[in-house]
N, C-alpha and C positions, 0 to 999 in steps of 0.2 A: 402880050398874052392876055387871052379874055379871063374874065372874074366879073363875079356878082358880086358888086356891094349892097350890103343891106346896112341901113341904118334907124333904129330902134330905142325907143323909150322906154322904160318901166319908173311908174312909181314907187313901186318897194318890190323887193325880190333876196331869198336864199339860195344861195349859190352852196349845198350842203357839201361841205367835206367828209368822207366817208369816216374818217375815225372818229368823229365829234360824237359824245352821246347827251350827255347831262345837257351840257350847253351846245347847241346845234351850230358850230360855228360858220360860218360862210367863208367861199374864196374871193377876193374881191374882182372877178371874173368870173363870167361862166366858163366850167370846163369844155375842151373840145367833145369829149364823149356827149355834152347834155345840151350844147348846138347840133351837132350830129345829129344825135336821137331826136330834134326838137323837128329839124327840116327835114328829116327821114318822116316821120310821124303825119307834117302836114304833107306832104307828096303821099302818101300810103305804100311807102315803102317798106317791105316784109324782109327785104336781105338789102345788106351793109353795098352799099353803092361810095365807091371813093371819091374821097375829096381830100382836098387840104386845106386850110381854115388860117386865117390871120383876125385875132381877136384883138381889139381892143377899147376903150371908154374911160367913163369917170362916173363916179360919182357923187353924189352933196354930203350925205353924214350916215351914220349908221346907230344904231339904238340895240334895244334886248326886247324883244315880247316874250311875256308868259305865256306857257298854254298847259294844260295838264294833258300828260302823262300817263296811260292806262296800260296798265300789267297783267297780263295772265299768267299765274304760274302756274304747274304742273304739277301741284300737291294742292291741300286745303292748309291755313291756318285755324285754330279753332277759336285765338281770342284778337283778334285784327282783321282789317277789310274788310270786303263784300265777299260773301257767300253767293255764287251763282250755277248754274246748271248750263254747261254748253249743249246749244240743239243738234250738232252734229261733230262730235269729237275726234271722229275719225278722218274727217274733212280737214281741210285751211280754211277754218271758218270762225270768225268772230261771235258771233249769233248766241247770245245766251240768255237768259234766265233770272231774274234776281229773285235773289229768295231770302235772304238776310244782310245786315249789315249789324259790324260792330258801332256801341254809340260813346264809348270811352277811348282814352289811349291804350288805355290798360284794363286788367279784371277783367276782361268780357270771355264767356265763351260762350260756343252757336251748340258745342252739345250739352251743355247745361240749362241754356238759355239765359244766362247772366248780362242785362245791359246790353239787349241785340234788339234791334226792331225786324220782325219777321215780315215780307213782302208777302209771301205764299204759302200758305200751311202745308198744303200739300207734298209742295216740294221741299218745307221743311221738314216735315214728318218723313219722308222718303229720305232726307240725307240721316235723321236720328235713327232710323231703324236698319239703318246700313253700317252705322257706327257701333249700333248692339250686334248684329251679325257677325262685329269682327272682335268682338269683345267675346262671344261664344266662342266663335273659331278658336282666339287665342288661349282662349283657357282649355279647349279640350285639344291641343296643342300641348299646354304646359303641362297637363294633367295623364289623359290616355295615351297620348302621342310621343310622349316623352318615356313614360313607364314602358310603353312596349321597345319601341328603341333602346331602351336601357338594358332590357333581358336579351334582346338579340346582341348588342354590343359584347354583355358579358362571355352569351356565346360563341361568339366570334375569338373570342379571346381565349376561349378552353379551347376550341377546337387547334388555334394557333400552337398553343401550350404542345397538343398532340401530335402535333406534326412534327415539331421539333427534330422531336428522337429518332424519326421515322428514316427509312430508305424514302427516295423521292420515287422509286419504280415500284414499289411495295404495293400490294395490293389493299393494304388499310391506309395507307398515304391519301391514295387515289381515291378510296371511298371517303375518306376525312375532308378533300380538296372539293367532291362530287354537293356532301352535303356543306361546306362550306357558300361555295357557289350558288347553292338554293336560297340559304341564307340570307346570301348578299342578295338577291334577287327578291325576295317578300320585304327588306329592308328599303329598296329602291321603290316598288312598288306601294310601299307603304307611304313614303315620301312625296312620291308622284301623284298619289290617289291626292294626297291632304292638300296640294298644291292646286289641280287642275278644280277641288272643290275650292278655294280660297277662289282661285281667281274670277271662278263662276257667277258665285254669288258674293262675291263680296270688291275684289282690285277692280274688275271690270265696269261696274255700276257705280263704285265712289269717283275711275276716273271720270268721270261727266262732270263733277262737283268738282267745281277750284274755286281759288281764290284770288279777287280781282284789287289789284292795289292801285293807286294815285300818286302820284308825286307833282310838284311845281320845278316845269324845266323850263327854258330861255331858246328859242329862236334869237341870231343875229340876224338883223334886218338892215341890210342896203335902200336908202333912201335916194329919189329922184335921179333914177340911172340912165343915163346914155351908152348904146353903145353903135360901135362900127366891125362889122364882119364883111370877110371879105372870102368868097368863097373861090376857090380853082377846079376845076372838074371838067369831063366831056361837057361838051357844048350841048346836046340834048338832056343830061341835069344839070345844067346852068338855067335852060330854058325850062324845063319842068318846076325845077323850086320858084322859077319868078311868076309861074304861072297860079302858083299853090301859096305862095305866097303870105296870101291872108289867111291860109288856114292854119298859120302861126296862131296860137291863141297863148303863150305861157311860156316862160322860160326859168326851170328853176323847179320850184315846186305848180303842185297842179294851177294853185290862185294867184300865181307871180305874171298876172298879164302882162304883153307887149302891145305894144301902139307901133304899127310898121310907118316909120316916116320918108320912106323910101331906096326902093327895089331897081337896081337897073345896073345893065350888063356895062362893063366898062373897060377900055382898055389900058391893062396896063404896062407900062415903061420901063427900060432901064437908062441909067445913067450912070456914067464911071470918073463923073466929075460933078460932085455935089453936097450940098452941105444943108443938109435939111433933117432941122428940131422936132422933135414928136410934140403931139398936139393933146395927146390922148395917152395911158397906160396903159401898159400889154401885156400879154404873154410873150418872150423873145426868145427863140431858140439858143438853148447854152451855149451849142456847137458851134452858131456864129458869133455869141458874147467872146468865147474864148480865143477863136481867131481874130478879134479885132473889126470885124463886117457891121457891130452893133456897139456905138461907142456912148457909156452909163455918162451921167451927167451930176455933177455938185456932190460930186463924192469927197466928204471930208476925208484928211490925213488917217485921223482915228477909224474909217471905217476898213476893214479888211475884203479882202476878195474884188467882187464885182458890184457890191450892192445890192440894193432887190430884195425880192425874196424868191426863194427858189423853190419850183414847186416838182414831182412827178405826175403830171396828168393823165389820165387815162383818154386816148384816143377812141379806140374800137376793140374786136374784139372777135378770137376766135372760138370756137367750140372743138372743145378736144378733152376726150375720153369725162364727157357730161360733163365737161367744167370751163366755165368763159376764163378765159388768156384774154386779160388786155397788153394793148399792145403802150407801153406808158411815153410818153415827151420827156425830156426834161427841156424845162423852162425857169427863165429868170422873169419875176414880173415886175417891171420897172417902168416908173411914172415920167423918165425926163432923161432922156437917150437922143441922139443923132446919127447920122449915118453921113461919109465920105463918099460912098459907091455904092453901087447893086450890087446885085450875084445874084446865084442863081434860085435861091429861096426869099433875096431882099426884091424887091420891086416899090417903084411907084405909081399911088394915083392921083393924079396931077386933078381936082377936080375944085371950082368955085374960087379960084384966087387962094385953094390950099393945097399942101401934098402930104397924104397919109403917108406914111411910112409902111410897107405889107408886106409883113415879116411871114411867109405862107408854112406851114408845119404840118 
């Protein structure tokens, strides 16, 4: 069967696991989704073209970098962080404004001005005067807005009282119920009026004003990596990705360069009498772990199961009712395995005085 092996260096590279936050942990493999998307990407491919993929490499050591961490929340704090103005909020847009920061851990606040160094008067003057705006509101809230509520409430409650005793077909029931319902009506209205002014001049214009926090988090960093992919697919993108080849620029995150050390179509093998040690660590399909197809190696007594670690990968991916369905692997990833035979997803590539083991998934 034909297959492209590509085989590829990086210097350093994250391989991000999606539930990692704090510490940005890496898989020590690229997943199949993020080879996929990598050689989708250099081809300019717009829709999911199939393949099946056999991953595997090594790498030398692996470390923590720092990097900070930038937060937008969705409210202001008044005595912590950066005080900023988003330029377009209604957007997905990063783009903003500095206009204060706090300069303590504590004590400070931006509507007092306690302990803030101001960037922009302007725009700090424009978040104070938005802070008194709602200090009005609330109080003629607590004050007028509250007293008038309070006499319709009570009203509400005599008219109740009169209903009571009433026939419900009665012709003062129905006038009691008529002006009840007026009632309810300037009480809503009243409510709604004070709301659609609140938001006008005051939720609407603070949303633009948040607060921008920092933190120190850890990328895991994969040091001087090799690896070996082995791709299966029609033979016209077999030929396109070797053609596009270099426009491989990254695998991982955007600055996780690749150095292509060599792209070429090659045929591969089977055999049903064979005894051949992996060279490299992989992604291995469970399904054939479990049948005995993919045989784990230097498995202590103490250890349980198959070894490895076991991952669910995400492959690809459909769209359905606006929401991506990956489609998940499960895989064992294991450093020192052999194989008795092929089948029909084991194969070999007999290449250099070596045989990769291409396990295709």
């Amino acid at each position: 069967m034909k297959a492209l092996r590509i085989r590829l260096q990086q210097s350093s590279a994250n391989y991000r696991k999606e539930e990692s936050d704090t510490n940005k942990m890496t898989y020590p493999l690229p997943p199949f989704s993020t080879v996929i998307g990598a050689l989708h990407d250099a081809c300019g491919y717009k829709e999911y073209h199939p393949m099946d993929l056999s991953i595997q490499g090594k790498y030398e050591s692996m470390h923590r970098e720092p990097y900070t961490d930038h937060c937008f929340l969705n409210s202001t704090m008044d005595d912590r962080g950066i005080l900023v103005k988003m330029r377009n909020p209604e957007l997905l847009s990063t783009a903003f404004e500095k206009v204060a920061a706090a300069q303590k851990s504590q004590g400070n606040s931006f509507r007092k001005r306690i302990t803030i160094k101001v960037f922009d008067e302007a725009l700090y003057q424009e978040f104070v005067d938005l802070k008194d705006v709602n200090e009005q509101i609330e109080g003629f809230r607590n004050v007028r807005i509250k007293s008038v509520l309070e006499v319709i409430k009570r009203r509400k409650a005599t008219l109740k009282r009169k209903k009571a005793g009433l026939d419900k077909k009665s012709e003062e029931y129905l006038k009691l119920s008529r002006r009840e319902s007026q009632i309810k009506a300037t009480e809503k209205h009243i409510k709604d009026e004070f709301e659609k002014y609140k938001e006008n001049h005051y939720t609407k214009p603070i949303s633009k004003f948040r607060s921008l926090t920092t933190s120190l988090k850890f990328y895991e960093i994969l040091n001087n990596i090799e690896l070996i992919i082995h791709v299966a697919a029609e033979d016209s993108i077999l030929e396109n990705i070797l053609n596009n080849i270099y426009n491989l620029k990254a695998i991982g995150r955007s600055e996780d360069f690749v150095e292509v050390i060599e792209a070429k179509i090659v045929e591969l093998v089977q055999d049903d009498d064979c005894d051949v040690k992996s060279s490299y660590s992989a992604y291995l399909d469970y399904r054939d772990i479990k049948k005995g197809l993919l045989i784990p190696l230097n498995i202590g007594e103490e250890t349980k199961g198959e070894g490895g670690t076991r991952y669910g990968l995400n492959k690809n991916y459909q769209i359905i009712d606006e929401k991506r369905i990956f489609n998940k692997k499960s895989v064992l990833y294991l450093s020192e395995y052999c194989i008795e035979e092929t089948s029909d997803t084991i194969w070999l590539d007999r290449y250099d005085n070596q045989e990769f083991i291409v396990n295709l998934i």
